[in-house]
N, C-alpha and C positions, 0 to 999 in steps of 0.2 A: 341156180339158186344163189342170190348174194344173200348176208346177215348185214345190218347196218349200212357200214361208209364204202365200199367197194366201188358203188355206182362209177363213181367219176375214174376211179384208173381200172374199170374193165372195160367201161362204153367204147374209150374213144379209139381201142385200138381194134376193134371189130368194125369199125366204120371205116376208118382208114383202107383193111386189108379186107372186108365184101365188096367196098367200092370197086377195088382192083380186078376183083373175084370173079370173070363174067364167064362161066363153067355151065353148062347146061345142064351138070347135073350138080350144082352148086346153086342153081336158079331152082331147079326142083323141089327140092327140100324145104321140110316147114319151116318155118321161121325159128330160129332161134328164140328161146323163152326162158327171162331170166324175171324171177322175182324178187325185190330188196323189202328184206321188213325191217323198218325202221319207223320210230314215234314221228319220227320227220319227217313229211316228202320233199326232200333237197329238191327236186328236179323241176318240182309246180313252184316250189315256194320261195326257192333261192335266199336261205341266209346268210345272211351275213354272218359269220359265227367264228370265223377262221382265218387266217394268212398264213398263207406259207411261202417260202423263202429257199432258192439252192441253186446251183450254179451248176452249167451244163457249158460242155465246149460249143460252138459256133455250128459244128459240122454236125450234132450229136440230131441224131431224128426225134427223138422226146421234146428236143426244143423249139423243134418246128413244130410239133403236135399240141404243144403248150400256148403256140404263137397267142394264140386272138383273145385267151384270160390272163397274158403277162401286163400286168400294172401297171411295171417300172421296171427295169435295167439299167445297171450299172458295168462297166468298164474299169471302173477304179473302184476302192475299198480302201479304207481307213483301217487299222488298230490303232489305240491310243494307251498309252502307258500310265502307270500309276500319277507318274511325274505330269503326265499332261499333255506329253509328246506325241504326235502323230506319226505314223506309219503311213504312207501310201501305198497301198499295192495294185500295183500293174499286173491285172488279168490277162492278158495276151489275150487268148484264141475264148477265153473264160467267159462268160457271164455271170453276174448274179443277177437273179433273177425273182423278183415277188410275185402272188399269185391270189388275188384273193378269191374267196371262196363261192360269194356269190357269181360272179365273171367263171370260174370253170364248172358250175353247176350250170351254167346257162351253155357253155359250150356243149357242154356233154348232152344234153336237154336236145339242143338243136341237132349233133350231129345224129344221135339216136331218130330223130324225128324223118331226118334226112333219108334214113333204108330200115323206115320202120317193116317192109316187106320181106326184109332179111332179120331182123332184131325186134322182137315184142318184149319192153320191160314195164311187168305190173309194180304196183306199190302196195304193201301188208303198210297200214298204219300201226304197228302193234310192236311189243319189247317180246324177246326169245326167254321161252322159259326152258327147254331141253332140245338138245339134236342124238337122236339117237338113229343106227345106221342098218339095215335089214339087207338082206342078199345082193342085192340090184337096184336100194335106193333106198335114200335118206326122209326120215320122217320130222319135222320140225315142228315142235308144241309153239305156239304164241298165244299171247291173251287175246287172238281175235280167232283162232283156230289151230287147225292142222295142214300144213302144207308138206306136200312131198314131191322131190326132187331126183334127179341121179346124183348131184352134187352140193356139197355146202360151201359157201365160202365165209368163213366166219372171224368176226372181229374183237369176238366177246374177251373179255380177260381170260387168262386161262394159266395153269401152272406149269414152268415152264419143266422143259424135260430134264435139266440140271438146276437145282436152288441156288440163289445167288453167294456169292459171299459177302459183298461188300453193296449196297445200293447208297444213293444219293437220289435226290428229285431236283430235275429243273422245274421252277415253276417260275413264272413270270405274268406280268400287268400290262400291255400295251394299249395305247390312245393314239388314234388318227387325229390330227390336228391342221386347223386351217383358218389362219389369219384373215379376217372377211373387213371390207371397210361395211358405211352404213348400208350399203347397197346389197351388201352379202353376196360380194363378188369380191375373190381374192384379192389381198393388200400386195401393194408392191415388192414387198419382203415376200409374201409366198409364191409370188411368180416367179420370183428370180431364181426363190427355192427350187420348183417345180419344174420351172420351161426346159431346163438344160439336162437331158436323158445321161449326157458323160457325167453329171455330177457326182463326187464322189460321195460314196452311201457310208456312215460310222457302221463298222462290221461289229467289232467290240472294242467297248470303251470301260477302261482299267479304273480310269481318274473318280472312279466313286468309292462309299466307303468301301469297305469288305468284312464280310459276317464272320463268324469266329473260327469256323467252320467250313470249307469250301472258296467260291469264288463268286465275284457280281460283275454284274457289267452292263451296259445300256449299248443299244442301237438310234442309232439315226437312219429313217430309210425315206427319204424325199421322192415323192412322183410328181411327173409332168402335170395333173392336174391340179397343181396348190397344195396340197397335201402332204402331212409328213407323219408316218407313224414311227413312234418314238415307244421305245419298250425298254423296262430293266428286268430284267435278266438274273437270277440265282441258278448256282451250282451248290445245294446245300443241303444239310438231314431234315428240313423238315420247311412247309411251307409259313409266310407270313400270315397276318390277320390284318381285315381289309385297310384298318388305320395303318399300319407299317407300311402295304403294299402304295396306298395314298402320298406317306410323305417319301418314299423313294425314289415315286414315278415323278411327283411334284417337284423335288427338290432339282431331278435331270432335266424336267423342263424349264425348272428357272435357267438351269447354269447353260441350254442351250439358248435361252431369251424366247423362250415358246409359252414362257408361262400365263400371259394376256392371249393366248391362240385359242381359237373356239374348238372345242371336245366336239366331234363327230361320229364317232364308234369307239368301245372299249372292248374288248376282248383279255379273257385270264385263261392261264392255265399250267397243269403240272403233268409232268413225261417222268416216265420213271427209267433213271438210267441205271444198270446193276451188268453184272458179269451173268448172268444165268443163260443157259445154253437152251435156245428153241428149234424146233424143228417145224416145217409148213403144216404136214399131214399131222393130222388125226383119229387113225383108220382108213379105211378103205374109201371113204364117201364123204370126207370131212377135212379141208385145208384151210388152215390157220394162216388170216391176213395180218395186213397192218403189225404195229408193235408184238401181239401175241403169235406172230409168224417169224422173228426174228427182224422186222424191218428198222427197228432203232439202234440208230449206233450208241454203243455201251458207255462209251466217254464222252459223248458231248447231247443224246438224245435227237439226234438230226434223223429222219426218216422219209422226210418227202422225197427223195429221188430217187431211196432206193424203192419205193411204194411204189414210185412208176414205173421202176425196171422192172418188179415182180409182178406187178399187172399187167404191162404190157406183155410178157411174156405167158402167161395166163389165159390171154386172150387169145395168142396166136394158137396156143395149145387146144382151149377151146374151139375156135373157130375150125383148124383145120380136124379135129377129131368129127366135128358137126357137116361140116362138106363131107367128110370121108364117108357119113354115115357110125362111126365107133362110137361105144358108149362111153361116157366120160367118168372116169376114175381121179379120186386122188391121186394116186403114184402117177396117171399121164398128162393131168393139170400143172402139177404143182410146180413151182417157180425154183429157177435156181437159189444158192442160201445168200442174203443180203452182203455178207462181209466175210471174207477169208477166216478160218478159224483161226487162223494168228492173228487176226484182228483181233480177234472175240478177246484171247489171251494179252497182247496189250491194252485194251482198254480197262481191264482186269486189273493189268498191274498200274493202270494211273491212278484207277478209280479208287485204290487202296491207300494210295499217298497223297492221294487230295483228301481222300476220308478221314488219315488217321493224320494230318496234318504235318506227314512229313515233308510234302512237297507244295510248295508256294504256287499257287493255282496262274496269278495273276506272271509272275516270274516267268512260267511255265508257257504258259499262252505268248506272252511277246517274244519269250525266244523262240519260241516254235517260229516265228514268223518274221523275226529278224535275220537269223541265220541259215534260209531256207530259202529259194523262190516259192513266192505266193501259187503259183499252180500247183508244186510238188505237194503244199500243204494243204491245199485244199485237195486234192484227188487223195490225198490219204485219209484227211474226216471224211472222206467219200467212200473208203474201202477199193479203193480202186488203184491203187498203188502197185510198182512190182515189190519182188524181192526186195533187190539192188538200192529201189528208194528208200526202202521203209529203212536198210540197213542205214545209209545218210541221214536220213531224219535221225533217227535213235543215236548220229554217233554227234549230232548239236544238242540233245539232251541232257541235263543233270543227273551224270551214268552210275554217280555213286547210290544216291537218292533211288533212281527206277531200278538198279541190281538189289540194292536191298528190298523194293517192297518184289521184285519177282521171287526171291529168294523165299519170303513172308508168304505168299499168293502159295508156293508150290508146296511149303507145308502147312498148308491150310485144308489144301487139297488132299495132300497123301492123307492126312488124318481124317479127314472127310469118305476118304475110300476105304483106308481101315474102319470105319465104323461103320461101313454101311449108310452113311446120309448122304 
């Protein structure tokens, strides 16, 4: 049983590991049967709705699994500073990598299609109104009926098992953009843009205004096909309204000289970043995906890689419990936790000094990234850090600034545990 958006990072790692699978009594067994209710069917309809964006080593197997919906990649990356200043960062072994949504809807579509005799996925057109869970199998209301399962995988919002202390929302406007002459065939300018895969992609850019509250920034993300999607970006308490979101996005594409470039796709949206402590399971027959599974990192709202670690791990649990013949449980599904719980705790203590405006957001970001090798920093907004790093990262940070707001964070907490909330 999937709920919602699962589809694409449970498919493709069953496909991979049946293909491999060639067991006689791995052949025997029915078919795998997984149901997705969603108002959507991503799989027939492939929209456009989404990009995602995140960086994988060279060697890493997600990113070979990723190969044939990646957009664009990049080698180098930009940060740019209030003043205007560029950074270039040299990825090493790194990728960044874009992914839009109709391109992995189509892979997943295909590879599914590929060992449909091992893998049957139906489609619920319909929204969840309850999952509720009986001895040996889950019962799922929808507004198109009743389905029942041994498993949920579910995406719905849900409260997390500790309340947060402190939240912020990224929310962000991004526009695909493509310089056409009359022919509506890319202008010389977006070729030049476009052709060259090592181009380096603006990761975050400082040099716009900054809200009163939080942190802004825009991307540059250039692909081989003429195309450039161009996004601004807030770290802040509360979203814009569509005229603000207009003259932000407008005014970055004037200062990038985009602003005569033809609109192609817009895509918006809000991630909620906070300190609150999630767990996968809930119950015995019910495992919490995506952001309500813990999959969003707390300080920066980044989820897409770890969504495909947690999936793909998911699947191998599924699949091999389904060869084996075992029934499938929560507790033997369920994916490792996205982030270290010392992660969880510094993101915790940033998110309180970006909130309460003790600590300079934009500041904050360039040093991270001037005083650091670019891989260091990025496998740590990965969660993927040792020890030994994190302690280096934390000792180029503004130590007076993060001691006091952990100092702030930890009686917030004990008060919190004195009273019972």
């Amino acid at each position: 049983m999937v709920l919602q958006h699962l589809t694409a990072k449970l498919s493709a790692q069953p496909v991979s590991m049946s293909a491999a699978d060639s067991s006689a009594q791995a052949r025997r067994r029915s078919p795998l049967r997984v149901v997705v209710v969603d108002p959507v069917d991503r799989l027939n309809s492939l929209p456009a709705d989404r990009t995602w964006c995140s960086w994988w080593d060279v060697a890493d197997p997600h990113l070979a699994l990723l190969e044939p919906s990646i957009a664009a990649s990049w080698q180098n990356l930009s940060v740019i500073g209030a003043d205007g200043r560029a950074r270039t960062l040299h990825l090493g072994s790194l990728r960044y990598v874009m992914v839009r949504s109709h391109d992995l809807y189509a892979q997943v579509a295909t590879q599914a299609s590929a060992v449909s005799e091992l893998l049957t996925i139906t489609h619920v057109r319909a929204t969840v109104n309850s999952v509720d869970t009986s001895a040996d199998h889950v019962i799922v209301e929808t507004s198109d009926g009743t389905v029942t399962a041994q498993v949920a995988l579910d995406s719905r919002p849900s409260p997390p098992d500790r309340a947060a202390a402190t939240v912020l929302l990224q929310h962000f406007r991004g526009e695909v953009v493509t310089d056409v002459d009359a022919a509506n065939r890319p202008s010389p300018q977006a070729q030049a843009r476009g052709k060259d895969r090592a181009d380096t992609a603006v990761f975050m850019d400082f040099s716009l205004p900054q809200p009163p509250v939080g942190v802004a920034f825009g991307y540059r993300l250039p692909a081989p096909d003429g195309t450039t999607l161009v996004e601004y970006t807030e770290f802040s308490p509360a979203v814009l309204d569509d005229a603000e979101y207009a003259v932000a996005l407008g005014d970055y594409r004037t200062k990038l000289g985009l602003v005569m470039a033809e609109t192609r796709h817009t895509e918006q949206g809000v991630i909620v970043m906070d300190d609150a402590l999630r767990s996968a399971t809930a119950g015995d027959r019910t495992v919490r995906i995506g952001g309500p599974g813990g999959a969003t990192r707390g300080s920066t709202g980044y989820a897409f890689a770890a969504m495909q670690r947690q999936g793909s791990a998911m699947a191998s649990a599924i699949v091999a419990a389904h060869t084996a013949g075992l029934p499938l449980t929560a507790a033997g599904i369920a994916p490792p936790r996205a982030y270290p719980r010392r992660h969880v705790w510094m993101d915790a203590v940033m998110l309180r000094a970006l909130a309460n405006n003790s600590l300079n957001g934009v500041e904050f970001f360039v040093r991270l990234f001037d005083r650091n090798p670019p891989s260091r920093v990025l496998h740590f907004l990965d969660g993927s850090t040792t020890p030994s790093q994190e302690i280096a990262i934390m000792a180029t940070l503004p130590v007076k600034v993060m001691a006091v707001s952990a100092i702030r964070h930890a009686v917030h907490r004990a008060r919190s545990v004195l009273s019972g909330t």
